[in-house]
C-alpha positions as a printed Julia matrix, in Angstrom:
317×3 Matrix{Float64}:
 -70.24  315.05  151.03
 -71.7   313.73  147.82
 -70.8   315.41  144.43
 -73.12  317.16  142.99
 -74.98  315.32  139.7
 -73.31  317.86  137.25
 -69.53  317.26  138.45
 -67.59  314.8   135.78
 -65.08  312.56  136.91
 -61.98  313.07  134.38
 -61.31  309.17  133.49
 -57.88  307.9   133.79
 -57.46  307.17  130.18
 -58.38  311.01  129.67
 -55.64  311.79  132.69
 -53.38  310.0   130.52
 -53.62  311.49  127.4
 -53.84  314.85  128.24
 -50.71  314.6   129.89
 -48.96  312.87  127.39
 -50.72  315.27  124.97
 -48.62  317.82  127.1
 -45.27  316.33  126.48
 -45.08  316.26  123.11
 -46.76  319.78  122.45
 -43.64  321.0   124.94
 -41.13  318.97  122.26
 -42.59  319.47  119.39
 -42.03  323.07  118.51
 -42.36  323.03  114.63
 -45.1   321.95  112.69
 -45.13  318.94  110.79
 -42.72  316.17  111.22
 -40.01  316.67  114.49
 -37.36  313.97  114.79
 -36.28  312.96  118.2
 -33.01  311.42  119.59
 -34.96  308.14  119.7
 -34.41  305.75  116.55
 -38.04  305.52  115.21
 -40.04  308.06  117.07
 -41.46  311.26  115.52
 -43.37  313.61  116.9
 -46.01  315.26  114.83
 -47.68  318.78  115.19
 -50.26  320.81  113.04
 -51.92  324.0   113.8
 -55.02  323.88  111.32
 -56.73  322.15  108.79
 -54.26  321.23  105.7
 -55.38  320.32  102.29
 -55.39  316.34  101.04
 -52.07  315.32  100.46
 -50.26  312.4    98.96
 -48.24  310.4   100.85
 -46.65  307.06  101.27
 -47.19  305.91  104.91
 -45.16  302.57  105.95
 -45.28  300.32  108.53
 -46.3   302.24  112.05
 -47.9   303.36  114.73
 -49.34  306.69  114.86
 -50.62  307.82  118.23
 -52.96  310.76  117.83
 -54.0   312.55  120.99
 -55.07  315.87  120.15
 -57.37  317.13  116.6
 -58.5   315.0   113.88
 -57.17  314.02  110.35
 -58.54  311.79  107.61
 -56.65  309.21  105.75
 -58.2   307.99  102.08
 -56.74  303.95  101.36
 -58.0   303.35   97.86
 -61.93  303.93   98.71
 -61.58  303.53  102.29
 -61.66  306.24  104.61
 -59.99  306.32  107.88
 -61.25  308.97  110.51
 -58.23  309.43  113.53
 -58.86  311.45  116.3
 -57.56  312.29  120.12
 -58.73  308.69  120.96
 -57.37  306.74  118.69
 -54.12  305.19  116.91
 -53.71  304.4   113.3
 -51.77  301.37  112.87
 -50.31  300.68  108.98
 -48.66  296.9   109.08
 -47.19  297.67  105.17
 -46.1   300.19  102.85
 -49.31  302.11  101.55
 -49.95  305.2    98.76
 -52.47  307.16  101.17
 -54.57  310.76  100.61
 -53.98  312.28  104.06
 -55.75  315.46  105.62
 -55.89  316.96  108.48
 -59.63  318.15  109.04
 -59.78  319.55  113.34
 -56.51  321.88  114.11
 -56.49  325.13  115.75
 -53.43  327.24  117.23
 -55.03  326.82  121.01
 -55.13  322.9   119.88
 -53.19  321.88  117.68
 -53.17  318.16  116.35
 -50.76  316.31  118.29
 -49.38  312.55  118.12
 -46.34  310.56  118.18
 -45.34  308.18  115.13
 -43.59  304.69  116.06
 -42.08  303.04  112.73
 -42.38  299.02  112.91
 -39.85  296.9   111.58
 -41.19  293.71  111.48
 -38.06  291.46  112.69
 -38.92  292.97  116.31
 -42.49  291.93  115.75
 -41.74  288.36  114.58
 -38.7   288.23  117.55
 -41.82  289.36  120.03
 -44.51  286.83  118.42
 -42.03  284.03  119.07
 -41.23  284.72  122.64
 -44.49  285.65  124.03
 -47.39  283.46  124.01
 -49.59  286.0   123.2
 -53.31  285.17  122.55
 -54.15  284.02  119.04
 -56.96  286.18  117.72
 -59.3   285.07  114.8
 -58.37  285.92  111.22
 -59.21  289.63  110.03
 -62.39  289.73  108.37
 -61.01  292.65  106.76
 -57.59  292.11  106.13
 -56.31  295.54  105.55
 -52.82  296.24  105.82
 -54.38  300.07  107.66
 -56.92  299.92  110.93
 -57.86  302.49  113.77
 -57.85  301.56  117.22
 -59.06  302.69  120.58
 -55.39  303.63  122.57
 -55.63  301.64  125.96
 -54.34  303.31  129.15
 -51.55  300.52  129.02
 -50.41  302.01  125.36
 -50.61  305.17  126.37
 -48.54  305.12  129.64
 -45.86  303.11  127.38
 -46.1   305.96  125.08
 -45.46  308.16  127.88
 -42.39  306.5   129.33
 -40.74  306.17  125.81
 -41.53  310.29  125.59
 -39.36  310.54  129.4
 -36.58  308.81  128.33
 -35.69  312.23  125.96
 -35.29  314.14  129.25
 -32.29  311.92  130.32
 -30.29  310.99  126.81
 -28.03  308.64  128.12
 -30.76  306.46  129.19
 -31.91  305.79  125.68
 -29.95  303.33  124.36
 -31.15  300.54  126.64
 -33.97  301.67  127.76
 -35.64  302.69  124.74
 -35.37  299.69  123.31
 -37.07  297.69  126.07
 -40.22  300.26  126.1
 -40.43  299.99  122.35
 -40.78  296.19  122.38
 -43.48  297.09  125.26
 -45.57  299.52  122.33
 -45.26  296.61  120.21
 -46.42  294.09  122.55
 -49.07  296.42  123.18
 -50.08  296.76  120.49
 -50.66  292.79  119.35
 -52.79  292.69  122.15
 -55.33  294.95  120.88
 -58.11  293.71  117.94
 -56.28  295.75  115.83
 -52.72  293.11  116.91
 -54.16  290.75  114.21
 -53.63  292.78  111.18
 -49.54  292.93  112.52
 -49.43  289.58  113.31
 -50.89  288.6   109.74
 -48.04  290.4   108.09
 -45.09  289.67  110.5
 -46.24  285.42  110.33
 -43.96  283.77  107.64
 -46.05  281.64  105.54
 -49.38  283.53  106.13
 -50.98  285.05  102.83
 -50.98  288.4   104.18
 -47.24  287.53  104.83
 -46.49  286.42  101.15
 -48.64  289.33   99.27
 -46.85  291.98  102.25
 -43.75  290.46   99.85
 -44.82  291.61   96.75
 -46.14  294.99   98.03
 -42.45  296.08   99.25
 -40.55  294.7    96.0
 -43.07  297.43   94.05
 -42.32  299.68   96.45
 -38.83  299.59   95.75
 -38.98  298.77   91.82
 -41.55  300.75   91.01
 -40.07  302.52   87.65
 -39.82  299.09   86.28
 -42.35  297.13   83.94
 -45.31  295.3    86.26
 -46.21  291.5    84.88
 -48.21  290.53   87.42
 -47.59  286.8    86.47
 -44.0   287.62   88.18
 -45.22  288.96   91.75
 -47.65  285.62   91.76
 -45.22  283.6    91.04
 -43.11  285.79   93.89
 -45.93  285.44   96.68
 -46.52  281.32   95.49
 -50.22  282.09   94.22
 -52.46  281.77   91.51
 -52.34  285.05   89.37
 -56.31  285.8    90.68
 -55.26  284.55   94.33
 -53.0   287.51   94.2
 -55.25  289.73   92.75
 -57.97  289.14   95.8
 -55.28  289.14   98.85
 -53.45  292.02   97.2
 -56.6   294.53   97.06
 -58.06  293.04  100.38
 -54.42  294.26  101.44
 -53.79  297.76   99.94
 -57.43  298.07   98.69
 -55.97  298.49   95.4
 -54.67  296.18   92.61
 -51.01  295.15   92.12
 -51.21  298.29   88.87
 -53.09  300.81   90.33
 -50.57  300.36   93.72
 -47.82  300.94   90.97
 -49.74  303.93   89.97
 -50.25  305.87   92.8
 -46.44  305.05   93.85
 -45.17  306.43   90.87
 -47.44  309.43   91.08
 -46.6   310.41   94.26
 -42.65  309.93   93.65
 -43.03  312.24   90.29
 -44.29  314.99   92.93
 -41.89  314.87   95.13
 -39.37  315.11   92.62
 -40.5   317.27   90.7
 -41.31  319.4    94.01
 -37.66  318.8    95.55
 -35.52  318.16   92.92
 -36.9   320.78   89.96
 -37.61  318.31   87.6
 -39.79  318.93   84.83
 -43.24  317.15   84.17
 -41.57  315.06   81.02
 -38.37  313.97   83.1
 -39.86  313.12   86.44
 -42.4   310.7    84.15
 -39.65  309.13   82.63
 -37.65  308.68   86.0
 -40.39  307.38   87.12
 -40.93  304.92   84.87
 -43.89  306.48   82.1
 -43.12  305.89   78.77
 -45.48  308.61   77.7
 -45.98  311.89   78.98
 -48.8   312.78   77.79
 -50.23  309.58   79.61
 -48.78  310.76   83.19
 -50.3   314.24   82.87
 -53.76  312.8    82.12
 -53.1   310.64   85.16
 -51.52  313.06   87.24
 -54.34  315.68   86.53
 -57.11  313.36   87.57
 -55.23  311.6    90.8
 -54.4   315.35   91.79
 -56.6   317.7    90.71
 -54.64  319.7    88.04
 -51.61  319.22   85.59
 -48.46  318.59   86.77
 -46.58  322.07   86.71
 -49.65  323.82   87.63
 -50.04  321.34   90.94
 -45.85  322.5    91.57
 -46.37  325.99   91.15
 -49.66  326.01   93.86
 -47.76  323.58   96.33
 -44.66  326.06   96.14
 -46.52  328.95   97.02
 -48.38  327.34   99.92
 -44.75  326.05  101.05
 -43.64  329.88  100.5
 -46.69  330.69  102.12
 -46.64  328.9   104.96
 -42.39  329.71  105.59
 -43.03  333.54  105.68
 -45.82  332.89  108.23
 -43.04  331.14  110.3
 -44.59  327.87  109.5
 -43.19  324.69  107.69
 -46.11  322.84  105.52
């Protein structure tokens, strides 16, 4: 008997997410970040909207399969919803919000950090198709999750049902995700960073020694002389990277550090500057007001409330 014209067949990539979708809404209990018993994975939860945050996103996969959030690079904007995956090949300073949450559906996705020896172990062993060179060689980019990522996905989420199987299989379906994930359009961006002696290879270089030395003094004639360019080669394959400049990078770094110090650790606006690596403080409030919105202690005080806030609701923020 034919179907009538109004019946929808339910895909199977849709099949696929929604059960995976499934899964991690039965694991992950709390909102915001939970931790699993496999090195690497997260699994991620949100309820409703949030307001932009800063945050320093390094190299993953993000798998989002329920709701929608919004990620701000520089001037770029990055729209993730249930379909997608967010891949970030280096360390980034991002504005992050999540814009489609609801109790009844609450964001949902699973975060897979990348460490780039597996990727360059997996690029030499497999003779994996050689895509063309980015046009837009941004160390961020959204992809369409495949059926084939998604059912990895899925396997790596079983394996938390039977801990013992974890430390060899886990391992095996994590180099799957990866390969998986070089296979998509998106692969290239990965494969630009991971390839010793590519540019994108050489500036991803200079991007994690500021990320770890931030406090100190920037001459950007050092970090060209660190990546083997020209001071304006950097310049170009250091913004078409981060889509910022080597200072403003710096910047934002050191911004969002203060915060979380000064959020964590009870520092004062003065100190965290200084730890931080300001020499004037009345420079890092004028900076701090205008990246954030309002002055330092002010932007504390409103972020401790919501915290507060959200902990009596039996929430974590």
């Amino acid at each position: 008997m034919p179907k009538p014209k109004h019946s929808r067949e339910i895909s199977p990539t849709t099949q696929l997410r929604a059960a995976l979708a499934r899964k991690v809404a039965s694991r992950a209990t709390a909102e915001g970040d939970n931790p699993t018993a496999i090195p690497g994975l997260t699994l991620y939860r949100r309820s409703e909207p949030t307001a932009c945050t800063s945050a320093a996103y390094q190299p993953s996969l993000v798998v989002f399969l329920q709701g929608q959030k919004r990620i701000n690079l520089g001037r770029t904007t990055y729209i993730c919803d249930e379909s997608t995956f967010l891949l970030t090949s280096v360390d980034l300073p991002v504005v992050s919000q999540v814009i489609a949450a609801t109790p009844e559906k609450p964001i949902l996705g699973l975060l897979f950090h990348l460490e780039m020896p597996e990727v360059r172990r997996i690029l030499s062993e497999h003779e994996l198709p050689m895509p063309p060179a980015p046009s837009d060689p941004r160390g961020m980019a959204v992809g369409v999750s495949s059926p084939e990522l998604l059912d990895a996905c899925s396997r790596l989420i079983d394996l938390l049902d039977t801990p013992a199987d974890i430390p060899f299989l886990a391992g095996l379906t994590q180099r799957e995700i990866i390969y998986r994930l070089l296979r998509t359009p998106q692969g290239k961006h990965l494969r630009a960073i991971a390839t010793l002696g590519e540019q994108s290879h050489r500036t991803a270089r200079v991007v994690s020694w500021l990320r770890a030395n931030y406090a100190r003094p920037l001459r950007v004639e050092d970090l060209a002389a660190m990546a083997q360019m020209g001071v304006s080669t950097l310049h170009h394959h250091f913004r078409s990277l981060t889509a910022m400049s080597p200072l403003q990078y710096q910047k934002h770094l050191r911004l969002h550090v203060a915060r979380e110090r000064m959020l964590a650790g009870g520092l004062d606006a003065a100190s965290a500057a200084f730890e931080v690596g300001y020499e004037s403080a009345s420079q890092f409030n004028r900076e701090y007001s205008r990246f954030f919105g309002q002055p330092p202690m002010r932007d504390i005080k409103s972020r401790r409330q919501a915290i507060a806030s959200a902990v009596s609701n039996g929430r974590d923020l």
